[in-house]
C-alpha positions as CSV (number, residue, x, y, z in Angstrom):
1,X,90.5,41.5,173.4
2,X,88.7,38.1,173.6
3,X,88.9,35.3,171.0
4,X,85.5,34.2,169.5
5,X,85.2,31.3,168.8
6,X,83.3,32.3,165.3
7,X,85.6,35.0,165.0
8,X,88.6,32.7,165.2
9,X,87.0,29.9,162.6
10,X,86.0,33.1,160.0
11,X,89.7,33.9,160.0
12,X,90.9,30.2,159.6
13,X,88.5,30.3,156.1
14,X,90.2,33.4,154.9
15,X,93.7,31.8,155.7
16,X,92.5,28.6,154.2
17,X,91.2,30.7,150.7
18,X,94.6,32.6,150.8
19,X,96.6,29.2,150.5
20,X,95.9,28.3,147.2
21,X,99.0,29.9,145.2
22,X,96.4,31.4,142.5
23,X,94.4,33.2,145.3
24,X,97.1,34.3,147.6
25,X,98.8,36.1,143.9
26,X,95.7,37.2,142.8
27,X,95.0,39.2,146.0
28,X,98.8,39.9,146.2
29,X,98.1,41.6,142.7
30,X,95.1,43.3,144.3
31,X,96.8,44.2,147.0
32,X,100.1,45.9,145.4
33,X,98.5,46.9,142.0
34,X,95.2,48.4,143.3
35,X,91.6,47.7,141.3
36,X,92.3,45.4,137.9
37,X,89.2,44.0,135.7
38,X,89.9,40.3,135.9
39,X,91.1,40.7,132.2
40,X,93.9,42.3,133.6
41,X,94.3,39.7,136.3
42,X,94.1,37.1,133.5
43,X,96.8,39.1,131.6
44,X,99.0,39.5,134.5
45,X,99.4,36.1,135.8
46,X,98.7,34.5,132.6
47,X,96.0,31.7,133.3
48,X,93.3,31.0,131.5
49,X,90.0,33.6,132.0
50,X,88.1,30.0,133.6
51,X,90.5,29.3,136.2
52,X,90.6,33.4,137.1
53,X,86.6,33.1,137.4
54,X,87.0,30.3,139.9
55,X,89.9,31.8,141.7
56,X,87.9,35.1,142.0
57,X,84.7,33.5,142.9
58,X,86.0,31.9,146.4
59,X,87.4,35.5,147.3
60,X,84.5,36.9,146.6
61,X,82.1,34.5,148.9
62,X,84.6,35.3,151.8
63,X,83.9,39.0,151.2
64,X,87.6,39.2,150.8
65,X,87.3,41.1,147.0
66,X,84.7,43.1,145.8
67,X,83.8,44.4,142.4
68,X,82.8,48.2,141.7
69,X,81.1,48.3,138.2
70,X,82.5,51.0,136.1
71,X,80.8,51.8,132.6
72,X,80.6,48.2,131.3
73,X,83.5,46.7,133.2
74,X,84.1,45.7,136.6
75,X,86.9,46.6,139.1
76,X,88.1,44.3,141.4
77,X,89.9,45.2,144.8
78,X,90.7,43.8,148.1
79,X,87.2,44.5,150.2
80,X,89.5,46.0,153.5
81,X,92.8,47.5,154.2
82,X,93.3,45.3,156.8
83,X,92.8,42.2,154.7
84,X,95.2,44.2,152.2
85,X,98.2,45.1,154.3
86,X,98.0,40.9,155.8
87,X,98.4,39.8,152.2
88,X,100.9,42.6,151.5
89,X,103.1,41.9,154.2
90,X,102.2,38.0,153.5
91,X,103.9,38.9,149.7
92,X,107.1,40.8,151.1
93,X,107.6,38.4,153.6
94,X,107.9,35.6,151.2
95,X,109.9,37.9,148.3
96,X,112.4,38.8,151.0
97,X,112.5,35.3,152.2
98,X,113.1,34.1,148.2
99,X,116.1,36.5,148.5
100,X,118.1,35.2,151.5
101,X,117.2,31.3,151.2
102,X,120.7,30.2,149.5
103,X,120.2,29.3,146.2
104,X,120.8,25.6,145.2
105,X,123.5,24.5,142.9
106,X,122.5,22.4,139.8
């Protein structure tokens, strides 16, 4: 397979949107949990509905979640499974890796 070039700076932008801690756990939520309305999100990580808005906003103008209106809310998922099982392997890698790192005495 060749490497574009544009290929490989569109996958740099959705690395670079998945290293902000709030992004990369709000698609890990996606991404384990299935669709959530961003109330939900907000509930589950427990930030403020502004900072969700924002968070959702950049992963939404890489494409990288997508919202399916249902009745008068709206259901937020991961836009591809391949973008899904990167983040989900991305979230086991770093649980299991939380796991075995020795743990530091106080």
């Amino acid at each position: 397979m060749e490497r574009n070039p544009q290929d490989i700076r569109q996958a740099a932008r959705v690395f670079k949107a998945l290293s902000h801690p709030g992004r990369l756990e709000v698609a890990c939520h996606l991404s384990q949990d299935g669709p959530q309305t961003q109330k939900q999100l907000v509930s589950a990580m427990g930030c403020p509905q502004s900072t969700m808005a924002r968070h959702l906003g950049a992963l939404r103008d890489l494409g990288l979640v997508i919202g399916e209106r249902r009745g008068p809310e709206v259901l937020l998922k991961v836009s591809s499974e391949v973008i899904s099982q990167i983040v989900q392997a991305l979230c086991d890698w770093m649980h299991e890796e939380q796991e075995t790192r020795p743990r530091e005495s106080a």
